[in-house]
VODO-866209 format. One line per field, with one value per residue (C-alpha): x negated, y negated, z; residue number from 1; residue in three letters. Coordinates in steps of 0.2 Angstrom, whole numbers, plus 2048, in hexadecimal, padded with zeros to 3 digits. Last residue first. Layout:
east: c(X ...);
north: c(Y ...);
up: c(Z ...);
n: c(NUM ...);
res: c(ALA ...);
***
This chain:
east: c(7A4 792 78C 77C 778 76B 768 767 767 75D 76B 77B 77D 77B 77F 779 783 781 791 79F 7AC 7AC 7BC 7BF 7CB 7BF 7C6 7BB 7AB 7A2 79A 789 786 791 790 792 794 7A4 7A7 7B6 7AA 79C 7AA 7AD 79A 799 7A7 79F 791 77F 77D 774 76E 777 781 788 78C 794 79F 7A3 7A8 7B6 7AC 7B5 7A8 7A2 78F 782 76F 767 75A 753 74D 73D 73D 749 75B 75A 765 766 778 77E 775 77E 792 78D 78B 796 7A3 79D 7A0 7B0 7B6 7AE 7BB 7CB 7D3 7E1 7D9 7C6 7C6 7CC 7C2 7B3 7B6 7B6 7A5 79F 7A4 79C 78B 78E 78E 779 778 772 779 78A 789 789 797 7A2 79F 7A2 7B6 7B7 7B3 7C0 7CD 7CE 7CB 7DB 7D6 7E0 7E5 7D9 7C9 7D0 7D1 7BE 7BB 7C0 7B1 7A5 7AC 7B6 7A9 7A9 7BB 7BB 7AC 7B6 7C5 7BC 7B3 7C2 7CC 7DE 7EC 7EC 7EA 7DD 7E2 7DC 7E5 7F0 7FF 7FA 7FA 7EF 7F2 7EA 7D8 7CD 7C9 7CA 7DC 7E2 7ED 7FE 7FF 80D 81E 825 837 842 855 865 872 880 88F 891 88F 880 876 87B 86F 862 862 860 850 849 84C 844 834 832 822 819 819 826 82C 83B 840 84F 858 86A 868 879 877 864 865 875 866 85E 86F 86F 85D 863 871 86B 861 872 878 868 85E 859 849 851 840 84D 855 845 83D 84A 84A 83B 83A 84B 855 85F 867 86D 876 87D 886 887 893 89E 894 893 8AA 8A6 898 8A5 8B2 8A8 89F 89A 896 887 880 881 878 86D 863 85A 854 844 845 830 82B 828 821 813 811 800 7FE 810 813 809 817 826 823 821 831 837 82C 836 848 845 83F 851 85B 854 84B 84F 846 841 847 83A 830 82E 829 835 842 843 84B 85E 85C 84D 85A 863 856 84D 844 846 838 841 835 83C 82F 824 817 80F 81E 818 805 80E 818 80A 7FD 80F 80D 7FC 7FD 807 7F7 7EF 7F8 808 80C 818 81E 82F 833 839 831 83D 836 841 83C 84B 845 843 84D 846 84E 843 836 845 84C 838 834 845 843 831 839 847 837 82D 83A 836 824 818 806 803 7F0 7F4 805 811 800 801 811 811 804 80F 81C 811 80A 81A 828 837 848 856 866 86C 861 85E 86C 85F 864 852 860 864 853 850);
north: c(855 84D 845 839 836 82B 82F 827 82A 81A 810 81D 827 81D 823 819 81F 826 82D 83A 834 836 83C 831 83A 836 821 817 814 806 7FC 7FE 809 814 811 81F 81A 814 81D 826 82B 831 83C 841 846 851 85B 85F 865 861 850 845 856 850 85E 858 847 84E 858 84D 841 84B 84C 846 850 862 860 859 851 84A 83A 837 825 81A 80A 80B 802 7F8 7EB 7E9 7F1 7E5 7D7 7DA 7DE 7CE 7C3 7CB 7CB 7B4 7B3 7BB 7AF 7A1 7A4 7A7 7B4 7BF 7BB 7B9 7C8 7D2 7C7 7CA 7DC 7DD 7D3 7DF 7ED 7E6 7E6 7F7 7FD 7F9 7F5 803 804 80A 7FD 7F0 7F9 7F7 7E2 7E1 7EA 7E1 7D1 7D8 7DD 7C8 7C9 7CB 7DA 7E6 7F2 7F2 7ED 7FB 809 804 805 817 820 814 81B 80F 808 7F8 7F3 7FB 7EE 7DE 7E3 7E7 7D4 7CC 7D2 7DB 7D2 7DB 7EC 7F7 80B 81D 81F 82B 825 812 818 818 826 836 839 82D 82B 817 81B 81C 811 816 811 804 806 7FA 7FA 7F0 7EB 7F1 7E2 7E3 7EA 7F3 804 7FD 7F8 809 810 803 805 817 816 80B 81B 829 81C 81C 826 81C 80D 7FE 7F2 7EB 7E1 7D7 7D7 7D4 7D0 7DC 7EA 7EC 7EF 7FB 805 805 80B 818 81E 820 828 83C 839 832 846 84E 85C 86B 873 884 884 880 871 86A 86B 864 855 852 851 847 84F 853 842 843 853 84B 83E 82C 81F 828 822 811 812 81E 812 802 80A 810 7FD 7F3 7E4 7ED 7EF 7DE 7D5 7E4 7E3 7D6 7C6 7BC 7B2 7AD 79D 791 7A3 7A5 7B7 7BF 7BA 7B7 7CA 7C8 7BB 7C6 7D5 7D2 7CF 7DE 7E7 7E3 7E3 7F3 7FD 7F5 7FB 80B 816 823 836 838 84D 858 859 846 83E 832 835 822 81F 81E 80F 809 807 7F8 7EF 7F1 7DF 7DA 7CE 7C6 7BF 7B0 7AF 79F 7A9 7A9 7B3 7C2 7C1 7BD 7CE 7D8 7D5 7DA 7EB 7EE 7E5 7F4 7FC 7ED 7F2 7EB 7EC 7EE 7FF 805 7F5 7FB 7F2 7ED 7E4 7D9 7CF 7C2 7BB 7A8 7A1 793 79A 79D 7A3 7AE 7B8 7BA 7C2 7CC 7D3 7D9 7E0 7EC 7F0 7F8 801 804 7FE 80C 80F 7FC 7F7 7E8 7EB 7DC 7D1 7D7 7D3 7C0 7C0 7C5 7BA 7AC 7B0 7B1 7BF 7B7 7B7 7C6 7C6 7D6 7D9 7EC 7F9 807 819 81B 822 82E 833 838);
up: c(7F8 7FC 80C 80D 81D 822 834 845 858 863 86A 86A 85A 84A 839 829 819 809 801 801 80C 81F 829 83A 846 853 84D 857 84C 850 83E 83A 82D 836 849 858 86B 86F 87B 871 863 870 877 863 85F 86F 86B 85C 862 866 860 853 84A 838 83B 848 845 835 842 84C 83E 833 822 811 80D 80E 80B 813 810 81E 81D 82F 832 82D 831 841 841 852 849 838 837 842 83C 82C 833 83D 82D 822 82E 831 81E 820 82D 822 813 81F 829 81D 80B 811 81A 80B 7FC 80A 809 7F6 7F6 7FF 7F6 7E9 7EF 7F9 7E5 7E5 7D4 7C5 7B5 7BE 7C9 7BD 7B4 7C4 7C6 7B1 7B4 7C3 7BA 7AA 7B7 7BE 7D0 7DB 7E3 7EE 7E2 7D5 7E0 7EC 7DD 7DA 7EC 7EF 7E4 7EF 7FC 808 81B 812 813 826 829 824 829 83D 83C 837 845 840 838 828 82F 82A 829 82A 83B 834 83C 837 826 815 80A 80C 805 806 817 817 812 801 7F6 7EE 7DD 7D9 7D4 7C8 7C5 7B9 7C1 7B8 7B1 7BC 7BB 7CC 7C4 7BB 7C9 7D0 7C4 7C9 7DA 7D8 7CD 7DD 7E9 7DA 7D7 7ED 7ED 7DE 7EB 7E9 7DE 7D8 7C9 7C4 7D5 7D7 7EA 7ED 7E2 7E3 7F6 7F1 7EA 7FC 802 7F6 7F8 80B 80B 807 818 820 81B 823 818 823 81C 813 806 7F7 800 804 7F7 7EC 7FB 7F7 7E5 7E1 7D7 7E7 7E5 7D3 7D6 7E5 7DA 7DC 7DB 7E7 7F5 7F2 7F5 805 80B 806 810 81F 821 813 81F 828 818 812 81E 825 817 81D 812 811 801 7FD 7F5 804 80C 7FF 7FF 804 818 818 817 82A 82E 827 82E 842 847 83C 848 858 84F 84A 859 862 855 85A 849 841 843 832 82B 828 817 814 803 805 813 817 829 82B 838 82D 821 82A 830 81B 81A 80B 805 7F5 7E9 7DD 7CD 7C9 7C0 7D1 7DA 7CD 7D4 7E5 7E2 7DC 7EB 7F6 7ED 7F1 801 809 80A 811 821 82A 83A 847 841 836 832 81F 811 801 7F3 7E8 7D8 7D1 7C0 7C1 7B3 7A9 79B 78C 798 7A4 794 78F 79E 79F 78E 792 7A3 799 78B 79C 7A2 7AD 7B2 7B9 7C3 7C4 7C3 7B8 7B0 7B9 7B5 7A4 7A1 7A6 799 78B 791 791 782 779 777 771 779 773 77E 785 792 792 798 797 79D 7AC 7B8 7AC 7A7 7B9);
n: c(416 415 414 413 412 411 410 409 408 407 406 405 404 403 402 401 400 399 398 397 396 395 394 393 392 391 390 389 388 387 386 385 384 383 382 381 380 379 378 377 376 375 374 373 372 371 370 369 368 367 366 365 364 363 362 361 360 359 358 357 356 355 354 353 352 351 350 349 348 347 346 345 344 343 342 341 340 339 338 337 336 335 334 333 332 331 330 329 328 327 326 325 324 323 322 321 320 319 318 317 316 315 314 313 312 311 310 309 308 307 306 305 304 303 302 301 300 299 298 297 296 295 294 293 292 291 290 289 288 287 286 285 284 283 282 281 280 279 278 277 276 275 274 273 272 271 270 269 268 267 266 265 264 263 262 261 260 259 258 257 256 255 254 253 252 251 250 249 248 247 246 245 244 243 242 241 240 239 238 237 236 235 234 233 232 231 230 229 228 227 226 225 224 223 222 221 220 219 218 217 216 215 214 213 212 211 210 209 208 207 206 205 204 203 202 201 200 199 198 197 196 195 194 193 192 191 190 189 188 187 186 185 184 183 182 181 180 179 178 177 176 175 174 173 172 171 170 169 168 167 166 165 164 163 162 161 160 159 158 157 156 155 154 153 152 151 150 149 148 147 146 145 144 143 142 141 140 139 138 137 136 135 134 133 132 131 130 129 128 127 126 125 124 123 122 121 120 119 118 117 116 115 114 113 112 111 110 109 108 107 106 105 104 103 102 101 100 99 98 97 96 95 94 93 92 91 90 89 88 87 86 85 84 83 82 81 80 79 78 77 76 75 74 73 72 71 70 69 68 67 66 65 64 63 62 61 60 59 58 57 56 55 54 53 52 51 50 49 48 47 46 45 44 43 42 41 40 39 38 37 36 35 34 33 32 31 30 29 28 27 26 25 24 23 22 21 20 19 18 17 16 15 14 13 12 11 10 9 8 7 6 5 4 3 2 1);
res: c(UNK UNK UNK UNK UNK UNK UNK UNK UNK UNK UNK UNK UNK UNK UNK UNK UNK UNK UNK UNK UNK UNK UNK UNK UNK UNK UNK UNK UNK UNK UNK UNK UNK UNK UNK UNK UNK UNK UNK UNK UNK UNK UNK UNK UNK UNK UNK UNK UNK UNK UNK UNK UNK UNK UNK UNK UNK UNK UNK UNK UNK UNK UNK UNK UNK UNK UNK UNK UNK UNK UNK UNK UNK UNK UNK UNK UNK UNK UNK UNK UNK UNK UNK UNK UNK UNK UNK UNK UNK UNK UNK UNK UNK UNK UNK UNK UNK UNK UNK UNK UNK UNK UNK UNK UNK UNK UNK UNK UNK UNK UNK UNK UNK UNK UNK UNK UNK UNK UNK UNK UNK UNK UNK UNK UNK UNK UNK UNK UNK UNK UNK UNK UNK UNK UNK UNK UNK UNK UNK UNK UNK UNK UNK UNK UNK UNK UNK UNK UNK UNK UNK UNK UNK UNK UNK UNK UNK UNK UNK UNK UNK UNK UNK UNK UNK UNK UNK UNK UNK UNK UNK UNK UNK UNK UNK UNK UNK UNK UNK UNK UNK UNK UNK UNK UNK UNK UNK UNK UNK UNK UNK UNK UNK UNK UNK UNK UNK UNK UNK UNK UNK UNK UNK UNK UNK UNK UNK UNK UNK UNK UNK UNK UNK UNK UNK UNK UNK UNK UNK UNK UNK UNK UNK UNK UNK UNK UNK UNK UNK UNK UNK UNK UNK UNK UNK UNK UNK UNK UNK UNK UNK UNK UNK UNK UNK UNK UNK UNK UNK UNK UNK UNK UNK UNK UNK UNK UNK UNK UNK UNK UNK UNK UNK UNK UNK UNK UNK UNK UNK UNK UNK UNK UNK UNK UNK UNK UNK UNK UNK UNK UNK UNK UNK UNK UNK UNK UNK UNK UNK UNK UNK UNK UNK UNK UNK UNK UNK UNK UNK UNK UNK UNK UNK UNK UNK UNK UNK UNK UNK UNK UNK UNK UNK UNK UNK UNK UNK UNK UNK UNK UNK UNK UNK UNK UNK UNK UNK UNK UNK UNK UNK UNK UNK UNK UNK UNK UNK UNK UNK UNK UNK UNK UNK UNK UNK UNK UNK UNK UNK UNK UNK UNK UNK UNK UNK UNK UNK UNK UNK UNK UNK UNK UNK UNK UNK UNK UNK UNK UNK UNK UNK UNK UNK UNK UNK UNK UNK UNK UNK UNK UNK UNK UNK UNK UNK UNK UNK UNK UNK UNK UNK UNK UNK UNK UNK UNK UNK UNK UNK UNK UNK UNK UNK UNK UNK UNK UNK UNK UNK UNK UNK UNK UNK UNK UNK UNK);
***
């Protein structure tokens, strides 16, 4: 890894002014790392005394229809870095979603038809358009220069790179020393993403903390090519409303960014309290210090459902609009007001995050388990308030209002 991290920093020397130092700390706030972080200092102040616009890439492969707010954390940064008055480049990764990524994988990705990828490629650009400003935005395909290299060009990449360096990488060690089979395009894909970084002469790129070793390689063959090596920032990967694992469709722990107000609304605040500290960072675009005041508050005692509140209504307001999330609010309230008796059932349990048949069991709102999850799928059970209709559903450690068809309720409170 230290290879690939060898500086080759700008070689001209620009001063460091408050702009610069400012334009910094909004690449650092709630980033998980920035190498190297001297090279993009340089680069800042190279593009201040200049007038240059730095070139910021991030790459998303269309390997489903739609995009979550987990893949906002990292298009959150690129509008705070496209709002400094630099050029963001949303690549769309055609071309390697026919290799399939193999980060973090312990089997080997089945790729994707040409047919599966033009479909949700279709899709990507107007939902990151929700975040991005599209007047500002360069929309490419990585398909326009990968298909062109043909056999040649791959065997000419290809010896820019050793497979030493490639089975560094975590996974596909494990991999090869548990016997897993390990495919050749597999080995393919952190070059050709690399090569991404070759042919759009990026400055910086981003991506999540599980694709550092993939954005190290562009900027090691960066310098094979002669170019000045690109920056990267990775950013933290957010969990799911369960969590615990990271937030995917295939999980079904997830909110999409172009799903009904109401539903965003109430997913936002049905997150621990633990969990919404690591959403205001990520997801927020609230100055630190005020969240920083907002989370001491409720340390010294305010309800924290207050600020999650005003989290989700940042959400819903960003991807709907202003009075759409007042109007969530609104029924997500007289939702939970209604039919919600005086006086209720407090039970105390342990065992969270809880899968929700059983919590609705042993909080004595059905008989079994079974039970629990067909009332699930008829839509009969509500958590403070909003439907439930995921009976994969685990429950984080907290208070919470649980409703089982029209007259059923307990306060719950469920601990680790």
């Amino acid at each position: 890894m230290s290879q690939l991290l060898a500086s080759a920093s700008p070689a001209a020397s620009f001063p460091v002014t408050d702009r610069v130092r400012e334009a910094l700390a909004v690449s650092l706030r709630g980033c998980e790392e920035l190498l190297p972080e001297a090279d993009w200092l340089k680069k800042l102040a190279r593009s201040e005394a200049t007038g240059q616009p730095l070139r910021i890439k991030l790459g998303l492969d269309p390997t489903a229809p739609d995009i979550h707010i987990g893949h906002t954390v990292v298009l959150n940064k690129m509008r705070q870095l496209q709002d400094l008055g630099h050029t963001v480049i949303f690549l769309i990764g055609d071309f390697t979603s026919m290799i399939g990524d193999p980060s973090g994988r312990n089997a080997t990705r089945p790729p994707l038809t040409r047919e599966q990828i033009e479909a949700n490629a279709q899709t990507y650009y107007q939902q990151a358009s929700l975040v991005l400003d599209p007047a500002k935005t360069e929309i490419r395909y990585n398909s326009e220069w990968s298909d062109a290299l043909g056999t040649r060009g791959l065997i000419q990449l290809s010896a820019k790179y050793t497979l030493a360096r490639l089975l560094e990488r975590d996974d596909f060690t494990k991999r090869y020393k548990a016997g897993t089979p390990i495919s050749i395009h597999e080995l393919l894909y952190p070059l050709m993403q690399g090569y991404d970084s070759v042919a759009l002469k990026s400055d910086l790129e981003l991506g999540g903390t599980d694709q550092k070793f993939n954005l190290l390689v562009g900027r090691a063959l960066q310098q094979e090519y002669g170019q000045e090596p690109q920056c990267i920032l990775t950013m933290p990967l957010l969990e799911g409303l369960d969590g615990i694992e990271k937030m995917s469709k295939s999980k079904n722990n997830y909110i999409g960014i172009t799903e009904p107000a109401n539903s965003m609304f109430a997913k936002v605040l049905s997150i621990s309290d633990d969990a919404m500290w690591k959403w205001f960072t990520l997801l927020s675009f609230r100055p630190e210090a005020e969240i920083a005041a907002l989370k001491r508050e409720v340390e010294a005692g305010r309800n924290p459902k207050d600020a999650k509140v005003m989290l989700a209504k940042e959400i819903t307001t960003r991807f709907h609009s202003a009075a759409a999330a007042d109007e969530a609010e609104a029924d997500f309230q007289r939702r939970a007001a209604g039919g919600v008796p005086d006086e209720i059932a407090d039970v105390a349990l342990a065992g969270a995050p809880m899968p929700i048949g059983a919590l609705l069991k042993a909080a004595g709102l059905v008989p079994s388990t079974s039970e629990g999850l067909r009332m699930v799928e008829q839509g009969g059970v509500r958590i403070d308030g909003g439907l439930v209709s995921d009976k994969g559903l685990k429950v984080a450690a907290g208070t919470v209002v649980v409703q089982v068809g029209k007259r059923k309720f307990a306060r719950v409170t469920l601990s680790a």
